[in-house]
N, C-alpha and C positions, 0 to 999 in steps of 0.2 A: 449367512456366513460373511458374507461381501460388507453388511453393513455394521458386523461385528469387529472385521479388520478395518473399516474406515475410523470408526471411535478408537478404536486403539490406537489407530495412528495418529489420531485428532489429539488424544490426551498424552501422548508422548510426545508429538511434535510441539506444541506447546507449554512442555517443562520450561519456566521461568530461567533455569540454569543455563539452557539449551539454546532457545528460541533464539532468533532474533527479531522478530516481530514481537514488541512488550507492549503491554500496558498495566495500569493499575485500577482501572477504571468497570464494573462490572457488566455494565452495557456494552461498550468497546470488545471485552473480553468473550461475550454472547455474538456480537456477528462475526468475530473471529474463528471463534470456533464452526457455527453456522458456514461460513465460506470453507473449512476446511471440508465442514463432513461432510457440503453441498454441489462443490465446483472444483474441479479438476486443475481449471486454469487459476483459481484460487492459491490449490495447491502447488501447483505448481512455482506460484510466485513467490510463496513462503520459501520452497527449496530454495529457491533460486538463491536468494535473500540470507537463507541457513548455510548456506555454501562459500557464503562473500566474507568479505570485511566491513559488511554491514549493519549496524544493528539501529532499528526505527521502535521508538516510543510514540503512542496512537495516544491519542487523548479529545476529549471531547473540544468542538470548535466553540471560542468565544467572539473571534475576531472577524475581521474581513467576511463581514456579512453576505455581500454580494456571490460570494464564491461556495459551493457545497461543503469543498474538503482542499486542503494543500498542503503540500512539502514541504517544508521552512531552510530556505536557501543557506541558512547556519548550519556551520558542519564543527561537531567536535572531533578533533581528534586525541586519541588517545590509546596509549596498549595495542597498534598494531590495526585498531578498529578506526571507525568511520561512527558516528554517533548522529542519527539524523531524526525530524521531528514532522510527526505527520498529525495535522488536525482535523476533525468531519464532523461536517453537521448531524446532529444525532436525532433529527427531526424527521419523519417520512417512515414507510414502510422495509419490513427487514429485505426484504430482496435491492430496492433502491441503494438504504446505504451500506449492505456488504458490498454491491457491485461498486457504487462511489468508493470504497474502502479498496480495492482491486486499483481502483484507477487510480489514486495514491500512491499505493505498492507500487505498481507498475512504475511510477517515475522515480521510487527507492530502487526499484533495481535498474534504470537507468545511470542513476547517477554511481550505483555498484558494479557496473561495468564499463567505468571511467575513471581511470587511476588517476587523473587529473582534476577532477572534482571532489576536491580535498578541503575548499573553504566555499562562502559564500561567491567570490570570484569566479570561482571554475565551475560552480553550479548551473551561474548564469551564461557561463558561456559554451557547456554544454546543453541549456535550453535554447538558447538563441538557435545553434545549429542545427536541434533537434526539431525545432518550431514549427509547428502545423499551421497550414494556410485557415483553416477552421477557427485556430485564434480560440479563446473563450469570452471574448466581449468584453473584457475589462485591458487597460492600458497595464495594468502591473501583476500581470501573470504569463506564462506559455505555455501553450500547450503543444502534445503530440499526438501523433498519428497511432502511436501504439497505447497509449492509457487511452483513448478515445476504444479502440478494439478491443481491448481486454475489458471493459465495461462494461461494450455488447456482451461479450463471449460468457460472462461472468453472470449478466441480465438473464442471456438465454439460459443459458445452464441452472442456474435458481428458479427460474420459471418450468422448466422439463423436469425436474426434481419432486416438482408440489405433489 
């Protein structure tokens, strides 16, 4: 029953109309759903994100080699919304990169619960302040203390799931 009302809410939560987590891409579109019907704190971030004036397009990573997955510090705006761009490397095992994919999200709904990160500007100056001492090893990224936890949370919960 439990895992009858999870698909159900997997394939409503992700009405194209609805969502704001998009993509067009059928892989992307596969660990998305896999994190909804798998992880809690998955779902959770989708709400969170359905809730806002956020809407994130996933798409597979071609760039910035060195780094998994990132948030593209270009913000559109338009209609009221916030229009934001999230890439991942789509290389590795499905538990890795839904959880990379969580730790993405997580810095869309950082920057969805900062009415000031509105363009590129205020994205970076909500990273700056956000900025985790952990760092990610590269000079032109930031990282946080919470996409860092939601990761974990996201890792273990795929993994208790098998």
């Amino acid at each position: 029953m439990v895992a009858m009302m999870v698909l159900s809410w997997v394939l409503t939560a992700q009405d194209p109309n609805t969502s704001h987590v998009r993509t067009n891409g059928p892989l992307v579109r596969s660990l998305i759903e896999q994190g909804l019907a798998r992880s809690e704190t998955f779902r959770r971030l989708v709400d969170t994100l359905n809730q806002s004036d956020v809407v994130v397009y996933v798409d597979p990573k071609i760039t910035r080699q060195t780094l998994g997955g990132y948030l593209s510090h270009s913000i559109v705006t338009a209609g009221g919304r916030r229009y934001l761009h999230i890439a991942v490397d789509l290389r590795g095992g499905d538990i890795r990169l839904v959880s990379l994919l969580a730790h993405e999200l997580q810095h869309a709904v950082e920057v969805s619960q900062d009415s000031d990160a509105r363009d590129a500007k205020g994205v970076a100056r909500l990273f700056a302040r956000l900025a985790s001492k952990q760092g990610c090893g590269s000079s032109n990224c930031e990282e946080t203390e919470a996409a860092l936890e939601v990761q974990a949370a996201v890792d273990a919960e795929l993994k208790a799931a098998r």
